[in-house]
C-alpha atoms as an extended CHARMM CRD file, in Angstrom:
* protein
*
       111  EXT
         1         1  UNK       CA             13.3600000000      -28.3750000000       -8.7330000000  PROA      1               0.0000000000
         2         2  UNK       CA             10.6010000000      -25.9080000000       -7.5170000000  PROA      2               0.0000000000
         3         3  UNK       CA              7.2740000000      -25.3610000000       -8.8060000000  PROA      3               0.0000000000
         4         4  UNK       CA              6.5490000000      -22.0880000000      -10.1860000000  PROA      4               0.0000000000
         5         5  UNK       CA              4.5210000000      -21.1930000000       -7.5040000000  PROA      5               0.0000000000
         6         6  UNK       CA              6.9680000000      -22.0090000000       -5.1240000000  PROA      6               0.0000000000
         7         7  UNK       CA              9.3590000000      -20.0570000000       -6.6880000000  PROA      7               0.0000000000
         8         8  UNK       CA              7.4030000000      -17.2420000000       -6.3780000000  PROA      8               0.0000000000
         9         9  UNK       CA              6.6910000000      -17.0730000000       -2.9490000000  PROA      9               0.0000000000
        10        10  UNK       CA             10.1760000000      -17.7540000000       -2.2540000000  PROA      10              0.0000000000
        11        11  UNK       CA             10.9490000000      -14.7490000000       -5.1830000000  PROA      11              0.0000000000
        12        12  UNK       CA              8.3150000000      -12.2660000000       -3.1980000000  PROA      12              0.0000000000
        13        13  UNK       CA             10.9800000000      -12.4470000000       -0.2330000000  PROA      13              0.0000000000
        14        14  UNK       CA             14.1910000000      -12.5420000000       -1.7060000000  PROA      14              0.0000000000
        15        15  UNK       CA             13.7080000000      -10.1440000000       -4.4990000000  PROA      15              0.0000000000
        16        16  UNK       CA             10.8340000000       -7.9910000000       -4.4530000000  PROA      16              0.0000000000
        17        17  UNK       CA             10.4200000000       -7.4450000000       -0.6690000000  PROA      17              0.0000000000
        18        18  UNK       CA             13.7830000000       -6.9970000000        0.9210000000  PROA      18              0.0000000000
        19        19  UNK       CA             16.1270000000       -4.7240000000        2.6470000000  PROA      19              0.0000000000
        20        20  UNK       CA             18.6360000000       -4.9030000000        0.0880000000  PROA      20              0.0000000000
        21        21  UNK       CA             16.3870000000       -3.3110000000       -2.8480000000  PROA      21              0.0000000000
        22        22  UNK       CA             13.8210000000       -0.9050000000       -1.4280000000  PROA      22              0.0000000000
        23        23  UNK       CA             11.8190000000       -2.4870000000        1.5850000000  PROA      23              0.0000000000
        24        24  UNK       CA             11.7390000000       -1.0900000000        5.2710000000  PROA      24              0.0000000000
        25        25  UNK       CA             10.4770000000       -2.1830000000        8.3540000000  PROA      25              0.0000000000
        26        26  UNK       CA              7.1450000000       -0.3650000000        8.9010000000  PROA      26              0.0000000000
        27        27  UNK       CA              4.2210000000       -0.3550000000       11.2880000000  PROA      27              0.0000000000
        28        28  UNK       CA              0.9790000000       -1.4780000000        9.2210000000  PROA      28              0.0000000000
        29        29  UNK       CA             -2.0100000000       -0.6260000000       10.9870000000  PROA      29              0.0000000000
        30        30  UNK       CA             -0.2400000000       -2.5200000000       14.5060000000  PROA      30              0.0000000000
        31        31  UNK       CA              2.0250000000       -5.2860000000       12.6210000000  PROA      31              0.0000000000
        32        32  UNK       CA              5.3560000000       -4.9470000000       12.6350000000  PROA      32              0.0000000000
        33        33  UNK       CA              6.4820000000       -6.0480000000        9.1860000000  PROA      33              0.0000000000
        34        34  UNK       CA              8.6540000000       -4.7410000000        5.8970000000  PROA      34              0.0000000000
        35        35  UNK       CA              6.9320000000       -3.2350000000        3.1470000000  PROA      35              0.0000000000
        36        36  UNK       CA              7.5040000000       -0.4430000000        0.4900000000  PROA      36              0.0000000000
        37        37  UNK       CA              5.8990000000        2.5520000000        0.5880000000  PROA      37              0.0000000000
        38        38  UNK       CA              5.3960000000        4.9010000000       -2.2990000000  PROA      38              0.0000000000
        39        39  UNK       CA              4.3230000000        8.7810000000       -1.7660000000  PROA      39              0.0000000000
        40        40  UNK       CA              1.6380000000        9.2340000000       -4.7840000000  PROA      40              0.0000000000
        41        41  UNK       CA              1.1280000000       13.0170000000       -5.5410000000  PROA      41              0.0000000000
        42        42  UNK       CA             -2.2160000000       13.6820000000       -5.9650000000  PROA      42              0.0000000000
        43        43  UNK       CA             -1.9730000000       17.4630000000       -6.3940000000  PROA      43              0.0000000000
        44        44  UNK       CA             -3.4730000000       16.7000000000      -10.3220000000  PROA      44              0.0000000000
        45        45  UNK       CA             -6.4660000000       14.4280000000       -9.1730000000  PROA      45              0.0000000000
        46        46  UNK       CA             -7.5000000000       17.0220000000       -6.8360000000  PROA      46              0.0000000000
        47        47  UNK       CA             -7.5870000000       19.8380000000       -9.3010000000  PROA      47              0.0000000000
        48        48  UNK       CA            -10.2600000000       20.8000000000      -11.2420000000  PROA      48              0.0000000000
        49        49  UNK       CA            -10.0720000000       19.1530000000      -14.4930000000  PROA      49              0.0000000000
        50        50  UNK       CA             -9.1210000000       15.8130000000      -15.0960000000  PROA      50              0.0000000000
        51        51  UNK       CA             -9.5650000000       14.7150000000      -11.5110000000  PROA      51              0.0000000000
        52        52  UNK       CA            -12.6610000000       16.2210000000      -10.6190000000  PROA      52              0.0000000000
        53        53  UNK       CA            -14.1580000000       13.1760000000      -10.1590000000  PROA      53              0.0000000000
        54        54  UNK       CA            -11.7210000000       11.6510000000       -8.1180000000  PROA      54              0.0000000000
        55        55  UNK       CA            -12.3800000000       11.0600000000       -4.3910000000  PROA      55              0.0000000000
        56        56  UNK       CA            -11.5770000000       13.8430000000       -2.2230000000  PROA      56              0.0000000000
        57        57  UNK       CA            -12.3660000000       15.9480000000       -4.9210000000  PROA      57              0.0000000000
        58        58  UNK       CA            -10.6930000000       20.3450000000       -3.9500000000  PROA      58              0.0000000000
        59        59  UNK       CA             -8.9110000000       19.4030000000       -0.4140000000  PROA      59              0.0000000000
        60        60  UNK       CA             -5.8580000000       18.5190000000       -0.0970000000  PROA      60              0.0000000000
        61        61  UNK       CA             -4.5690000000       14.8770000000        1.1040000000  PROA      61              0.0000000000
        62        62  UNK       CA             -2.2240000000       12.1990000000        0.2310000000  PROA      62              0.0000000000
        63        63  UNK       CA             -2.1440000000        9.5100000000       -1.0630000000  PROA      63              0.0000000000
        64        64  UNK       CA              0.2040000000        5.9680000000       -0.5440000000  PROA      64              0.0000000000
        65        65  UNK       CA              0.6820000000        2.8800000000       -2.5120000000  PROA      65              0.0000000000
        66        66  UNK       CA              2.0830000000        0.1380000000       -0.2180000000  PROA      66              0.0000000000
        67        67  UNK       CA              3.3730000000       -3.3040000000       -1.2420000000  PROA      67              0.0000000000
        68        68  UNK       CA              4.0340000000       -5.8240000000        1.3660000000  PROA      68              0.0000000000
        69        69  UNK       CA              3.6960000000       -9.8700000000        1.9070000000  PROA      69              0.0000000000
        70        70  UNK       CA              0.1430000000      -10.8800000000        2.0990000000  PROA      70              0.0000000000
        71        71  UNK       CA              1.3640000000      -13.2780000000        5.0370000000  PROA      71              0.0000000000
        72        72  UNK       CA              2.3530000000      -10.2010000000        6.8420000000  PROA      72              0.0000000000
        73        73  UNK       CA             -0.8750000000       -8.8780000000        7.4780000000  PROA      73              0.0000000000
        74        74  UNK       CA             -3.9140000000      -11.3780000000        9.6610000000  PROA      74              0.0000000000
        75        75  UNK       CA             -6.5190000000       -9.6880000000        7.4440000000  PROA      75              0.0000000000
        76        76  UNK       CA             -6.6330000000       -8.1700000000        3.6010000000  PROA      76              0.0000000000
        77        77  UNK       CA             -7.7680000000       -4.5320000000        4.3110000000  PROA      77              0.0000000000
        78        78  UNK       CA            -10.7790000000       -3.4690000000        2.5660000000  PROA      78              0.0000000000
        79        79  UNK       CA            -12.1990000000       -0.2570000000        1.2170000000  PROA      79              0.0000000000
        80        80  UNK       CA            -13.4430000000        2.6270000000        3.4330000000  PROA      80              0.0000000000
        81        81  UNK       CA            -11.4430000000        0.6910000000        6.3080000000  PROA      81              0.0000000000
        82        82  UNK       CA             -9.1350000000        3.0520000000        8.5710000000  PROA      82              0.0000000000
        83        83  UNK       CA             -5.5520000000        1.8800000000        8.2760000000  PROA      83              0.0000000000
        84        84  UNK       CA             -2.8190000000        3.0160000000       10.0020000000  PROA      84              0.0000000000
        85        85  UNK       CA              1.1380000000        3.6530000000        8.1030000000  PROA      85              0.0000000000
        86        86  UNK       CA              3.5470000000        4.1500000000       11.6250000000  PROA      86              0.0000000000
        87        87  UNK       CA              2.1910000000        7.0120000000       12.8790000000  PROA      87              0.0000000000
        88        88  UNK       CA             -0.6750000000        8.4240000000       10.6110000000  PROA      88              0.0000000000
        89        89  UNK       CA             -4.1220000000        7.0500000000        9.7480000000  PROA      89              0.0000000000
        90        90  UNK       CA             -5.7070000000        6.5440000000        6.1150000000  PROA      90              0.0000000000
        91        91  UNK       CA             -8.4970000000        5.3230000000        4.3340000000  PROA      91              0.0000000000
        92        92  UNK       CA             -7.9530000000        1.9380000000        2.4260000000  PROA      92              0.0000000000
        93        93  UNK       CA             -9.1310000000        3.0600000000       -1.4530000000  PROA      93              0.0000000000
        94        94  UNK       CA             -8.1420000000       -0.6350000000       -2.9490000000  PROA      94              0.0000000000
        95        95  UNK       CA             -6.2280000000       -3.4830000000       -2.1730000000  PROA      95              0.0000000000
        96        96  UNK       CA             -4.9270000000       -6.1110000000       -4.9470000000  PROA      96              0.0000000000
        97        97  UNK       CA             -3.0710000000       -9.2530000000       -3.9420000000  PROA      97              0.0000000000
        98        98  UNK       CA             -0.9560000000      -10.5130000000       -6.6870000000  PROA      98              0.0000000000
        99        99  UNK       CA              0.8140000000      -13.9670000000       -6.0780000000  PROA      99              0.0000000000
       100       100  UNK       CA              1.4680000000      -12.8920000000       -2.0290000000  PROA      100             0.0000000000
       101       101  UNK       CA              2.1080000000       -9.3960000000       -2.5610000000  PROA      101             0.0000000000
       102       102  UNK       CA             -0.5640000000       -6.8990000000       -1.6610000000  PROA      102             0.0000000000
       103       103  UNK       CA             -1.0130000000       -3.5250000000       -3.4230000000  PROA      103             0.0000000000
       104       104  UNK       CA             -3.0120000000       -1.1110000000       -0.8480000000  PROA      104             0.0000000000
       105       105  UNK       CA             -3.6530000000        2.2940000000       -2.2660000000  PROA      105             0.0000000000
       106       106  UNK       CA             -4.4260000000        4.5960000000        0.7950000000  PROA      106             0.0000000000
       107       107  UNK       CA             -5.7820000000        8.2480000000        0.9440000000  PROA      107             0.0000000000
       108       108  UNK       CA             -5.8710000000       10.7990000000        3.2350000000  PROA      108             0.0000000000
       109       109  UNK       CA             -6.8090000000       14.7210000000        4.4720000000  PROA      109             0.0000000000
       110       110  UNK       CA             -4.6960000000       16.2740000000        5.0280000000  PROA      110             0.0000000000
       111       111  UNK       CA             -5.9140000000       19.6110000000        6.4680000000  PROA      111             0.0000000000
């Protein structure tokens, strides 16, 4: 029988990050790997009201919410850091890894 933890990891493969639910191969800032990416609209943050005091405050920009193995990436990005999604660069705004899976929210300008 496997640990819990071991049935995790093996769980972060075969059911959260595969090709069979909602993962794709994509380029992560140079690595090759599969990962899901998310297309956050950020049309309300970057109004006036509620998200004036949200970063990148009146421009427009996007923002992405990747998930991917932690062992897929040599280094957990950090904030401020430039990181590249296949052919377009962002800034990292946070990065989360929970049991092997990272969460990196990424912003960019988009003018």
């Amino acid at each position: 029988m496997k640990t819990f933890r071991e049935q995790i990891v093996a769980d972060n493969t075969a059911a959260f990050i595969n090709f069979l639910e909602f993962a794709e191969e994509h380029n992560l800032n140079g690595i090759l790997c599969d990962a899901i990416i998310q297309d956050v609209s950020i049309a309300e943050s970057l109004s006036t009201g509620n998200g004036a005091d949200q970063t990148y405050a009146g421009i427009y920009g996007s923002r992405l919410q990747i998930n991917c193995l932690a062992e897929a990436l040599p280094e957990l990005p950090v904030y401020g850091q430039l990181f590249g999604i296949d052919d377009k660069q962002y800034l990292v705004e946070s990065c989360a890894d929970d049991m092997g899976i990272l969460t990196i929210q990424l912003v960019a300008n988009d003018r």
